[in-house]
py3Dmol code that shows the C-alpha trace and the ligand (Angstrom):
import py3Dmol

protein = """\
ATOM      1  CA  UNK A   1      93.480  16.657  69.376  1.00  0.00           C
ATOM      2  CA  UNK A   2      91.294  16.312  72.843  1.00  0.00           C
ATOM      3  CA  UNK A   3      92.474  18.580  75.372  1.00  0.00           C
ATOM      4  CA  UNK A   4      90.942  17.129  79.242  1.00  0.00           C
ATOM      5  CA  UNK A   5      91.542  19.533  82.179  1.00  0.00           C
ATOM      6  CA  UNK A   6      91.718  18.412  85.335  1.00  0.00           C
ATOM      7  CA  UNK A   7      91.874  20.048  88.678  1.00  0.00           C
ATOM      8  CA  UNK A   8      95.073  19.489  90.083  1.00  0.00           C
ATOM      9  CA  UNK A   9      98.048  17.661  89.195  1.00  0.00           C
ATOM     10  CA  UNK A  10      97.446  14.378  91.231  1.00  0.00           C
ATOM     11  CA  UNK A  11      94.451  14.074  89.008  1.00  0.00           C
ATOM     12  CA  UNK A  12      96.110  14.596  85.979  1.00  0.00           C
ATOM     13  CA  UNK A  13      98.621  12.151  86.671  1.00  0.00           C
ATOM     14  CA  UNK A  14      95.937   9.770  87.382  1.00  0.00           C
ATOM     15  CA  UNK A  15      94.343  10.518  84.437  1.00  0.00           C
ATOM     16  CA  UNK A  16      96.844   9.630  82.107  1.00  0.00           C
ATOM     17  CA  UNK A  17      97.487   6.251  84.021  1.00  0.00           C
ATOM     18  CA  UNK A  18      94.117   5.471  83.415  1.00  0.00           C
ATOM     19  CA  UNK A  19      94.363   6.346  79.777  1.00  0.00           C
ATOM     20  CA  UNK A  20      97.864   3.826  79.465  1.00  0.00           C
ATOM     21  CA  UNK A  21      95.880   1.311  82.057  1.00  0.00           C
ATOM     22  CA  UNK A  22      93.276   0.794  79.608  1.00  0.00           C
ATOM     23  CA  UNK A  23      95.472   0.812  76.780  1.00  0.00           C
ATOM     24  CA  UNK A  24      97.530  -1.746  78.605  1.00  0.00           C
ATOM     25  CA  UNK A  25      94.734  -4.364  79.253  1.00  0.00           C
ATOM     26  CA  UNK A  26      93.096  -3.511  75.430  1.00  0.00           C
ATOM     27  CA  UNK A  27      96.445  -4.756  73.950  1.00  0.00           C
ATOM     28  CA  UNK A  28      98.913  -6.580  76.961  1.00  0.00           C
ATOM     29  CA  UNK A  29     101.984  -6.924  74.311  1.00  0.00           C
ATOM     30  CA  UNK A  30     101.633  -2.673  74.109  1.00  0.00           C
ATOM     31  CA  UNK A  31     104.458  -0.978  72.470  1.00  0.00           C
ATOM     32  CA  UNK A  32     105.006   1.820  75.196  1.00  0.00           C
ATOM     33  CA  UNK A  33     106.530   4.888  74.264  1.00  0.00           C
ATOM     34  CA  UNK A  34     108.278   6.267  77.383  1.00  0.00           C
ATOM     35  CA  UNK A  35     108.882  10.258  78.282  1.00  0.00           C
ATOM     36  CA  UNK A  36     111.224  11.187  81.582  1.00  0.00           C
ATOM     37  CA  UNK A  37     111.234  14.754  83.556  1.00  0.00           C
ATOM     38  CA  UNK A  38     109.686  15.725  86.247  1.00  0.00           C
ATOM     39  CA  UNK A  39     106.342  15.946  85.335  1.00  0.00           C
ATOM     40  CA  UNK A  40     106.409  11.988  84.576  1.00  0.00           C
ATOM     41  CA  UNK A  41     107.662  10.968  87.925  1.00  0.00           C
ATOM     42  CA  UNK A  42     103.993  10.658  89.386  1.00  0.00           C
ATOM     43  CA  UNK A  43     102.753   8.940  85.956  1.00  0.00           C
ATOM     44  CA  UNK A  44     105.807   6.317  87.006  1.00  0.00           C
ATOM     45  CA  UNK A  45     104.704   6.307  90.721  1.00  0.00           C
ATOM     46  CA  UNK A  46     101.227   5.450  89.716  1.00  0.00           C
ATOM     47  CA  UNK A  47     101.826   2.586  87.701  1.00  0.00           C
ATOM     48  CA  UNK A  48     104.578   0.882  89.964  1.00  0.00           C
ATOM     49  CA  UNK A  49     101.710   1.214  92.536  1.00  0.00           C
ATOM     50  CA  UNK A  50      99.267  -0.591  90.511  1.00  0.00           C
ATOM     51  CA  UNK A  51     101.605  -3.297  89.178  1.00  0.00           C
ATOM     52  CA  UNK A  52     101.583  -4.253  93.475  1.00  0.00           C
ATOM     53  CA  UNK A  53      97.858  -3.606  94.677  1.00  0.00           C
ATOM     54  CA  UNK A  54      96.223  -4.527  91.062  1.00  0.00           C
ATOM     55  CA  UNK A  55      98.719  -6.332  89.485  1.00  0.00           C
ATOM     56  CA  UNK A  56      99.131  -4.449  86.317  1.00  0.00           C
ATOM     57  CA  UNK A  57     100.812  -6.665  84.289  1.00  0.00           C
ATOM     58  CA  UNK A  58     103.639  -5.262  81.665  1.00  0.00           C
ATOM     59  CA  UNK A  59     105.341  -8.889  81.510  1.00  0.00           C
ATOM     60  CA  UNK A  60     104.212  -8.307  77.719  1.00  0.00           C
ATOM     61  CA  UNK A  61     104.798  -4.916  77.211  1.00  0.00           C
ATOM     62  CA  UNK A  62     107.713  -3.146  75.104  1.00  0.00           C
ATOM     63  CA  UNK A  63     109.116   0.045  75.692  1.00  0.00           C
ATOM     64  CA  UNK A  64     111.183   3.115  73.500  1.00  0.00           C
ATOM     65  CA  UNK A  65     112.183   5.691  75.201  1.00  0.00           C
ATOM     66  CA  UNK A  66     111.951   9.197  73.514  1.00  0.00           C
ATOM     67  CA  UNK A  67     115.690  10.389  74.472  1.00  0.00           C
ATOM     68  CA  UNK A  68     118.771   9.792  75.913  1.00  0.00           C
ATOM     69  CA  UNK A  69     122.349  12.490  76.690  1.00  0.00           C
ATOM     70  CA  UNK A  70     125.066  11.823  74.595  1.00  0.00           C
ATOM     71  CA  UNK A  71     128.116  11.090  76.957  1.00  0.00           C
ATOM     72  CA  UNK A  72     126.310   9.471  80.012  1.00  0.00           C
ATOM     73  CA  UNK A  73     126.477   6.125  80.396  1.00  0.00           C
ATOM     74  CA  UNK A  74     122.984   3.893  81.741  1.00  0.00           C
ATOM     75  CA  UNK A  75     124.991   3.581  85.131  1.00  0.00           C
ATOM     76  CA  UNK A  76     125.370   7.347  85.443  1.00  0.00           C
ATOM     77  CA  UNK A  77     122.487   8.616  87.702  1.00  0.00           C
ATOM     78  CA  UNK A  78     121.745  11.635  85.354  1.00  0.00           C
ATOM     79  CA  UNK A  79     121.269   9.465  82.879  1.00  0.00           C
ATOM     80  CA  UNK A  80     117.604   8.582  81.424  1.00  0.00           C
ATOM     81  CA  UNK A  81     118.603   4.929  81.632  1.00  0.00           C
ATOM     82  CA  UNK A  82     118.918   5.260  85.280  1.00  0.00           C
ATOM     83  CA  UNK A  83     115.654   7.225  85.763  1.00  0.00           C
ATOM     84  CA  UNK A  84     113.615   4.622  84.124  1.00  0.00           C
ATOM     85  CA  UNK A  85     115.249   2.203  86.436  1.00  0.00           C
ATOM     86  CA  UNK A  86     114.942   3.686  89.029  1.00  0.00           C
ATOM     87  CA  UNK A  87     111.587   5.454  88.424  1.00  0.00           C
ATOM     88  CA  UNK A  88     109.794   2.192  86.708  1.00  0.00           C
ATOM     89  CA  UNK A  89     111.496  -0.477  85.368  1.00  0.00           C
ATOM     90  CA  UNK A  90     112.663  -2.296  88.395  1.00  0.00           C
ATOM     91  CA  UNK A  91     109.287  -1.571  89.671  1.00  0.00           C
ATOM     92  CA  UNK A  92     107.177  -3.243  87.258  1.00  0.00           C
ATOM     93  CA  UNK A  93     107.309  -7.197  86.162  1.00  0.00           C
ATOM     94  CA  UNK A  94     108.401  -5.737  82.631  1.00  0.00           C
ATOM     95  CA  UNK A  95     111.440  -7.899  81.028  1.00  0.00           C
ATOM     96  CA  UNK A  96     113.810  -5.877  80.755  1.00  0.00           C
ATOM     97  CA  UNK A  97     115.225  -6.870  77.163  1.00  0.00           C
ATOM     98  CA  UNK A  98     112.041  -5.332  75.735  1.00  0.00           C
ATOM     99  CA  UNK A  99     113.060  -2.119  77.271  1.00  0.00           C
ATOM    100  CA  UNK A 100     114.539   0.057  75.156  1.00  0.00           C
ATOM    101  CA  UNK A 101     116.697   3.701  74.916  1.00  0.00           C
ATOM    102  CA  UNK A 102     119.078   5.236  72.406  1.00  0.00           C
ATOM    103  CA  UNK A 103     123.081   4.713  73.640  1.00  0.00           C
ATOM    104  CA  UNK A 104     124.301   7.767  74.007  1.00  0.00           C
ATOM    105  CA  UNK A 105     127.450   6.142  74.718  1.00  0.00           C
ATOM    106  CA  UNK A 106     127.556   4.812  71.415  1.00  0.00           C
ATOM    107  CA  UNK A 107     130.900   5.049  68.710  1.00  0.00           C
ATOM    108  CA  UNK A 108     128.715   5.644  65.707  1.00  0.00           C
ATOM    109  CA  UNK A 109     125.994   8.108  67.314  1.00  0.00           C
ATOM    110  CA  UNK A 110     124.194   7.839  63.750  1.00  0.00           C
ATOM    111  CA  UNK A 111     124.317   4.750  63.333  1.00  0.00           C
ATOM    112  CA  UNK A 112     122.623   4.442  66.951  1.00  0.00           C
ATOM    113  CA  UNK A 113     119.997   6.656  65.638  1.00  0.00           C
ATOM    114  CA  UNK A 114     119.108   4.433  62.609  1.00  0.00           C
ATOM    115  CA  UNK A 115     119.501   1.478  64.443  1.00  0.00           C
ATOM    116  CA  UNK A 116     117.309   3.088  67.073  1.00  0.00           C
ATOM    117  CA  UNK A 117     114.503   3.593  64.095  1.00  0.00           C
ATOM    118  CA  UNK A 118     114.881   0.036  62.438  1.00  0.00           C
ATOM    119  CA  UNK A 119     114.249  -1.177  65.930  1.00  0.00           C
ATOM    120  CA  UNK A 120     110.564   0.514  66.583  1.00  0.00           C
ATOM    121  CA  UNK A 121     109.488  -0.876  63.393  1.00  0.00           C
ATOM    122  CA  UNK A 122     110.633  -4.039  63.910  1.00  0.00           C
ATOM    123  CA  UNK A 123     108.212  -4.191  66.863  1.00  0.00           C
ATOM    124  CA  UNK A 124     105.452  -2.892  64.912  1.00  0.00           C
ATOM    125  CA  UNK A 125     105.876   0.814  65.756  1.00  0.00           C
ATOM    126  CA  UNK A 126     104.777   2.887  68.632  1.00  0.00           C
ATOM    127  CA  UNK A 127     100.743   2.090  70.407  1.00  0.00           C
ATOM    128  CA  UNK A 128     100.993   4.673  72.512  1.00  0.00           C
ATOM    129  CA  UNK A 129     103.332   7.850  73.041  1.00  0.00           C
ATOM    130  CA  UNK A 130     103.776   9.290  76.136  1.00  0.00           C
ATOM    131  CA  UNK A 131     104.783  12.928  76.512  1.00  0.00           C
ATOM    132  CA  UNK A 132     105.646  15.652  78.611  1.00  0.00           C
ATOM    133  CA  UNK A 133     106.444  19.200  77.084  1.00  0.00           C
ATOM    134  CA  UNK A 134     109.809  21.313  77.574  1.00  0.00           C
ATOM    135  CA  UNK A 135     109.115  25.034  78.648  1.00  0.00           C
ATOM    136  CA  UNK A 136     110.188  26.300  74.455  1.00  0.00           C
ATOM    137  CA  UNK A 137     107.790  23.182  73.640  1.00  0.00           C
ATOM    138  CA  UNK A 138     109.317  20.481  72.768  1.00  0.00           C
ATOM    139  CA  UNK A 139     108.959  17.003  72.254  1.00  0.00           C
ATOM    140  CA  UNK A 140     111.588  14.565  73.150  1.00  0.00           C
ATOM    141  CA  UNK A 141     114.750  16.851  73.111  1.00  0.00           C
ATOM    142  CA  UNK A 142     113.497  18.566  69.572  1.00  0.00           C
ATOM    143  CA  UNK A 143     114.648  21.627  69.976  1.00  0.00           C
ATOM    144  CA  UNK A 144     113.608  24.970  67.868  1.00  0.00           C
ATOM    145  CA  UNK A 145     113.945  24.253  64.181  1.00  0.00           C
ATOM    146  CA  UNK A 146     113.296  20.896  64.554  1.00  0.00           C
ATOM    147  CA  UNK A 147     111.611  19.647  61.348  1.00  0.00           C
ATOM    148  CA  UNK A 148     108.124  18.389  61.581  1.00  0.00           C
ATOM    149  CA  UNK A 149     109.740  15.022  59.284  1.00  0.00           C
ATOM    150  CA  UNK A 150     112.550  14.493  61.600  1.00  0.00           C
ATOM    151  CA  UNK A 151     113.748  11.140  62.488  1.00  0.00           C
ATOM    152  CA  UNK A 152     115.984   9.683  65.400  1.00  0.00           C
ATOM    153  CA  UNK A 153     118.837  12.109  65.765  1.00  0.00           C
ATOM    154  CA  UNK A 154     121.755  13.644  67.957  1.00  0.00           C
ATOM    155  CA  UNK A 155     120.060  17.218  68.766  1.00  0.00           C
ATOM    156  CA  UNK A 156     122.343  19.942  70.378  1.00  0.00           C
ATOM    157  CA  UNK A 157     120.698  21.385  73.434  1.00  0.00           C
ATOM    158  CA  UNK A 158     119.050  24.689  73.756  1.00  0.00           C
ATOM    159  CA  UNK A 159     119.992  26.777  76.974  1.00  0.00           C
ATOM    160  CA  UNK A 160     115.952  27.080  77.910  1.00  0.00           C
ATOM    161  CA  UNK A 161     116.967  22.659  78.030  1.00  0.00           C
ATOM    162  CA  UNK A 162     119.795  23.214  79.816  1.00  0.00           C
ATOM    163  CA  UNK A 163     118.775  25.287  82.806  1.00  0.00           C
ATOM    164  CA  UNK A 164     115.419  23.570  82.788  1.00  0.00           C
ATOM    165  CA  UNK A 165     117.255  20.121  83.283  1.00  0.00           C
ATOM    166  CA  UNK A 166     120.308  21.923  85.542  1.00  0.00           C
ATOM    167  CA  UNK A 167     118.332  20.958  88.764  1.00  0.00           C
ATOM    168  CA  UNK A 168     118.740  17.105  87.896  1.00  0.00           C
ATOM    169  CA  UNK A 169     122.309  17.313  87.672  1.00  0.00           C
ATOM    170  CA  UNK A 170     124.809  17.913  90.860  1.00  0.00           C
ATOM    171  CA  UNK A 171     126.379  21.307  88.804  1.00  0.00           C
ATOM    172  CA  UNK A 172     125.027  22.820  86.221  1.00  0.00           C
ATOM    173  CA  UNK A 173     127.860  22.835  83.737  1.00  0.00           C
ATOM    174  CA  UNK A 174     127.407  18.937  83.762  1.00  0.00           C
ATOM    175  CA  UNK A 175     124.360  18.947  81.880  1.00  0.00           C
ATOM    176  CA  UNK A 176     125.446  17.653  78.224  1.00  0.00           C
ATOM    177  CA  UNK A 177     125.088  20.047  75.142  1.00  0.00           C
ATOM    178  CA  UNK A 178     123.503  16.892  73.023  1.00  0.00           C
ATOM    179  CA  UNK A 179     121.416  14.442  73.162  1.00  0.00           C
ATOM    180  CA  UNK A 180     119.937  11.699  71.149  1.00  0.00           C
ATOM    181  CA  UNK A 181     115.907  11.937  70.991  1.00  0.00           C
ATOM    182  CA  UNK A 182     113.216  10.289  68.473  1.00  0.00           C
ATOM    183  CA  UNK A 183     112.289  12.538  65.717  1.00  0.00           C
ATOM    184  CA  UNK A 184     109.230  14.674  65.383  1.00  0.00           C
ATOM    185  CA  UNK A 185     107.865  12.589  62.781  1.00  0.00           C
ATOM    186  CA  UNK A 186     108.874   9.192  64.561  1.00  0.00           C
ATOM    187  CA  UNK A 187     106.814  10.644  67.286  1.00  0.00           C
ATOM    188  CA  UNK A 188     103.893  11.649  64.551  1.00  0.00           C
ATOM    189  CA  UNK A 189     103.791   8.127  63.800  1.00  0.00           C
ATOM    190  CA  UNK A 190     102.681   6.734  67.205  1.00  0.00           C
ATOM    191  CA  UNK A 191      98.972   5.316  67.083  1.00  0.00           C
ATOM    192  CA  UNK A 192      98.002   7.755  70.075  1.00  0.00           C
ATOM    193  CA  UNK A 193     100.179  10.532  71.724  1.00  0.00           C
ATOM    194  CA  UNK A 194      99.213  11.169  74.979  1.00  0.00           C
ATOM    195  CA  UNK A 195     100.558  14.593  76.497  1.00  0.00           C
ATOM    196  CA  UNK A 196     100.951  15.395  80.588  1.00  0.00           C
ATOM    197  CA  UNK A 197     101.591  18.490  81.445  1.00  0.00           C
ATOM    198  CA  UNK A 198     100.670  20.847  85.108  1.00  0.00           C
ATOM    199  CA  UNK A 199     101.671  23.426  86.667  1.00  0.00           C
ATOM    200  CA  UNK A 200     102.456  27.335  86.187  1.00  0.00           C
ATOM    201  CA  UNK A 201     105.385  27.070  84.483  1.00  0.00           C
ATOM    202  CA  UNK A 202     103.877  25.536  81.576  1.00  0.00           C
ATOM    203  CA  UNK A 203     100.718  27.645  81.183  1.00  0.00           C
ATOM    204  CA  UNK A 204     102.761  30.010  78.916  1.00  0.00           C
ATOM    205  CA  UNK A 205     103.980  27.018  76.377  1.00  0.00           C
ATOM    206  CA  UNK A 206     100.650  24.944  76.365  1.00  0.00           C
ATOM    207  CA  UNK A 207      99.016  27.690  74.658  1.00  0.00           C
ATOM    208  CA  UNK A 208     101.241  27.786  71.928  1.00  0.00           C
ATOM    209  CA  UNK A 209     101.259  24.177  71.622  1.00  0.00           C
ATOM    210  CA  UNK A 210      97.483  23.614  71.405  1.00  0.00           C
ATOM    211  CA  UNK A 211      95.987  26.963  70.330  1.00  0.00           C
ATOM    212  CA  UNK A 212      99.035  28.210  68.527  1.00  0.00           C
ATOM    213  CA  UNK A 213      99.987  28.039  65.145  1.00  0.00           C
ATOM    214  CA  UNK A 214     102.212  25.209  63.737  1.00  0.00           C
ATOM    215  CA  UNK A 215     105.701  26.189  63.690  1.00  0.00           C
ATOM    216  CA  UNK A 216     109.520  24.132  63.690  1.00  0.00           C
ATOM    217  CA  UNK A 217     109.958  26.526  66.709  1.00  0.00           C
ATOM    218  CA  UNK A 218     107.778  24.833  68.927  1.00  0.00           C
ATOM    219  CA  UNK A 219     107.555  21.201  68.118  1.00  0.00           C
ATOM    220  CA  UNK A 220     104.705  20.410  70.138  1.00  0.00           C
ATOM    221  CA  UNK A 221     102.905  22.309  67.801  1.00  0.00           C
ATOM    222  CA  UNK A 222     103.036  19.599  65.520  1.00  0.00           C
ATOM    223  CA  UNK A 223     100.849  17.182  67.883  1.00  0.00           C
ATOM    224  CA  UNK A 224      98.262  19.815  65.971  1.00  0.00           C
ATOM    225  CA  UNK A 225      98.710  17.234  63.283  1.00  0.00           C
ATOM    226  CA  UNK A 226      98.483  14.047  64.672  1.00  0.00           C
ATOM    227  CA  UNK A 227      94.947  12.463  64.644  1.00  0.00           C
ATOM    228  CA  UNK A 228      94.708  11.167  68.151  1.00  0.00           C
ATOM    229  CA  UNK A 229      96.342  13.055  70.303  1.00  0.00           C
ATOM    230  CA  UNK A 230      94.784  13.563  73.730  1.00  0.00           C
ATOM    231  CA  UNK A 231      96.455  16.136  76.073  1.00  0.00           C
ATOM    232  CA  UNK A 232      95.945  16.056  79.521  1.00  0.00           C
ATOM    233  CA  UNK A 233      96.470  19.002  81.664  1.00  0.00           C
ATOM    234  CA  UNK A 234      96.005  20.430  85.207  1.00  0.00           C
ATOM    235  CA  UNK A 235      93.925  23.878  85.740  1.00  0.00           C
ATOM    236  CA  UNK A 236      97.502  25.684  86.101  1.00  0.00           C
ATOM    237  CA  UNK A 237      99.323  24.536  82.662  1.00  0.00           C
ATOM    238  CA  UNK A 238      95.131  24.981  81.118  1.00  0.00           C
ATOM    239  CA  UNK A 239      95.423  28.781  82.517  1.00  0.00           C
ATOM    240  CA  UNK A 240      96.055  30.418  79.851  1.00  0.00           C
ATOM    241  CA  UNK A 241      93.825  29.090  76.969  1.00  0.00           C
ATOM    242  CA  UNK A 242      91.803  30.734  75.449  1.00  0.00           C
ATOM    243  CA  UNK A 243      89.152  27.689  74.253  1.00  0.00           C
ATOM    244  CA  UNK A 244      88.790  26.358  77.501  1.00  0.00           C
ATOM    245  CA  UNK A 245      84.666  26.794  77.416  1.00  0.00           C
ATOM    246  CA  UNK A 246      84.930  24.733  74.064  1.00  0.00           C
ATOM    247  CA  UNK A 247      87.211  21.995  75.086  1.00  0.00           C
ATOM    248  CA  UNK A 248      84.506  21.603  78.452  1.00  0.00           C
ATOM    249  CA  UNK A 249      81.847  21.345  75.472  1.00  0.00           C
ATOM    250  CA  UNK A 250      83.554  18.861  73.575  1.00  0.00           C
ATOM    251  CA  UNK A 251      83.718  16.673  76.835  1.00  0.00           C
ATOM    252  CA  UNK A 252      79.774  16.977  77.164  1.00  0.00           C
ATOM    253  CA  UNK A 253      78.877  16.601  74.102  1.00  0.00           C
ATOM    254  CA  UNK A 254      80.218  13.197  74.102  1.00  0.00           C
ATOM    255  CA  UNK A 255      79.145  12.151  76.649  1.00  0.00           C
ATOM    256  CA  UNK A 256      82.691  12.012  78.973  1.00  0.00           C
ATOM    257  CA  UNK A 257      81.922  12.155  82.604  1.00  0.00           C
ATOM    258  CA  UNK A 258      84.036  15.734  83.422  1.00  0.00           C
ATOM    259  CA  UNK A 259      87.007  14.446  85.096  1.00  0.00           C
ATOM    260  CA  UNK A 260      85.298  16.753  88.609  1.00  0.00           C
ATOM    261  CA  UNK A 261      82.547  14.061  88.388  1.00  0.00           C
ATOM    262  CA  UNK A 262      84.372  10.911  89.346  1.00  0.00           C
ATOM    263  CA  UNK A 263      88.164  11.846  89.048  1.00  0.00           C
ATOM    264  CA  UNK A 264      88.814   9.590  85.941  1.00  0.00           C
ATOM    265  CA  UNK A 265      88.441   9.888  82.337  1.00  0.00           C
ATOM    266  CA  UNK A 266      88.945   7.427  79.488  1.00  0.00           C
ATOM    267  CA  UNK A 267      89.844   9.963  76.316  1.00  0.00           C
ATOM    268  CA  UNK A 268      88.080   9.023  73.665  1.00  0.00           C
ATOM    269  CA  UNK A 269      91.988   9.118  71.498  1.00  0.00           C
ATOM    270  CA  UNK A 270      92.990   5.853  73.699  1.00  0.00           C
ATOM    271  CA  UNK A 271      90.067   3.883  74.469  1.00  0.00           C
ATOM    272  CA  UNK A 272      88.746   4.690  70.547  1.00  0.00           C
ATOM    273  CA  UNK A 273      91.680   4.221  68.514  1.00  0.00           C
ATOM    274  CA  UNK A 274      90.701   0.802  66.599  1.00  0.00           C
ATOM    275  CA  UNK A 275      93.918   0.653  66.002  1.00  0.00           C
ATOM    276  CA  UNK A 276      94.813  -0.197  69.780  1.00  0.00           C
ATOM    277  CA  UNK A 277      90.783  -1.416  70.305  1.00  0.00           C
ATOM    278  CA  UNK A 278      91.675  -4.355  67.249  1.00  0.00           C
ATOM    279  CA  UNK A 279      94.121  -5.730  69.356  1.00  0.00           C
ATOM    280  CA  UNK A 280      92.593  -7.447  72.315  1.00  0.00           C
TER     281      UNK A 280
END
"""
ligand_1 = """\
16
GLP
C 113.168 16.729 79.271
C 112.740 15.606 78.364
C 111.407 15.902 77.718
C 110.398 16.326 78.761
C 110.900 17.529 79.500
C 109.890 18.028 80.516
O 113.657 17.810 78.561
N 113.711 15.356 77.344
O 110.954 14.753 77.051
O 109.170 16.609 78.145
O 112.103 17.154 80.126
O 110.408 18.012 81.799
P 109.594 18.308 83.105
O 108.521 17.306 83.195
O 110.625 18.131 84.184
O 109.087 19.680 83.007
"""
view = py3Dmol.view(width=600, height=400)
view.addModel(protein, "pdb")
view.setStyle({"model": 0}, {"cartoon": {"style": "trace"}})
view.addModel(ligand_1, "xyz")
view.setStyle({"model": 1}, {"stick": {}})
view.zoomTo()
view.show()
């Protein structure tokens, strides 16, 4: 795991569109895994943006989405199909039919699940994760207990989910109980994971996550595991670690321009992994 600081949360943002810029033009036919939330919406921003002044190109690219409510349908405007829409897809020159999200609207909700699973390995499984971090930690809508070897799944919301997500919906007693998200280990088994996370509010649960130990109760923990992960914070969510001094001197020592210097950074989990670098 690399943890990069940056100063604000513009940067950070940027920072992790450089990180999925480069891993973009090292491999055009990327498969994308895709995050939603708030934190994400200037990650989205940013890359619409550059698709029209620098014509980032994701005509190749294919996308799976980490989650999706049970019980909204893609036209319903809470709904993470709509978001991406909104937010990306209809921003980009990316087809469409290579974009993909669980159907919460589905008969057979595990059957979805495993269908949803088959379908990442039939495209070769995930290049790059993208991630953003609920305030109990988690990944996806892995709630508390989550097992580290979980797989696809319908996951019943926790009420730290459900307030945190109440501002997205027009009343807070709309927000579903479930939800289909990707499992903890389907998410271990990206090539990279990239993590985004700013502000105050999450200075108490990036701790745990990075510097804490592993535990079902925080799923993010479990990124602890993964052998390129690269988390990218802002100097709020960093606040409260407690390694701060050695994650600077990691940065040095090889050799990665301090995002202050030039207000990008490459980490060394994206622009490294052969496994993305192989692919040209
Ligand atoms: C939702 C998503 C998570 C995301 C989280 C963070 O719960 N299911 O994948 O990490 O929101 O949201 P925000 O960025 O709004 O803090």
């Amino acid at each position: 795991m690399e943890v990069i600081i940056h100063p604000n949360a513009e940067l950070a943002a940027q920072g992790a569109v450089d990180s999925i810029t480069w891993a973009l033009s090292a491999k055009p036919d990327l498969v994308f895994g895709l995050a939603t939330g708030c934190t994400m919406e200037s990650v989205y921003d940013r890359l619409v943006q550059k698709h029209q002044d620098e014509a980032l190109d994701f005509s190749r690219c294919r996308t799976f989405n980490l989650d999706e409510y049970v019980g909204l349908a893609a036209d319903d405007p809470c709904s993470y199909h709509y978001f991406m829409r909104q937010r990306f897809f209809d921003g980009v020159n990316i087809d469409l039919r290579n974009t993909h999200l669980p159907d919460g609207m589905a008969d057979d909700l595990e059957a979805e699940c495993a269908k949803y699973e088959k379908l990442i390995v039939a495209n070769g499984g995930i290049d790059l994760q993208l991630l953003g971090i609920g305030l109990n930690g988690h990944l996806g809508f892995n709630e508390p207990l989550s097992a580290f070897r979980s797989r696809t799944r319908v996951q019943t919301l926790s009420r730290v989910t459900q307030a945190q997500n109440a501002s997205l919906f027009p009343k807070p007693r709309q927000v579903p109980r479930r939800a289909i998200t990707m499992g903890v280990g389907t998410i271990l088994e990206a090539r990279c994971c990239l993590l985004l996370a700013t502000g105050l509010e999450k200075a108490e649960i990036v701790v745990k996550a990075i510097e804490g130990p592993l535990t079902a109760m925080i799923t993010a923990t479990a990124l602890q595991l993964h052998p390129t992960c690269t988390i990218v914070l802002d100097e709020e969510a960093a606040s409260n670690l407690r390694e701060n001094d050695h994650y600077q001197r990691i940065m040095a020592s090889q050799k990665i321009p301090h995002p202050n210097e030039n207000g990008s950074h490459q980490p060394p989990a994206v622009t490294q992994n052969p496994l993305l670098a192989d692919k040209p």
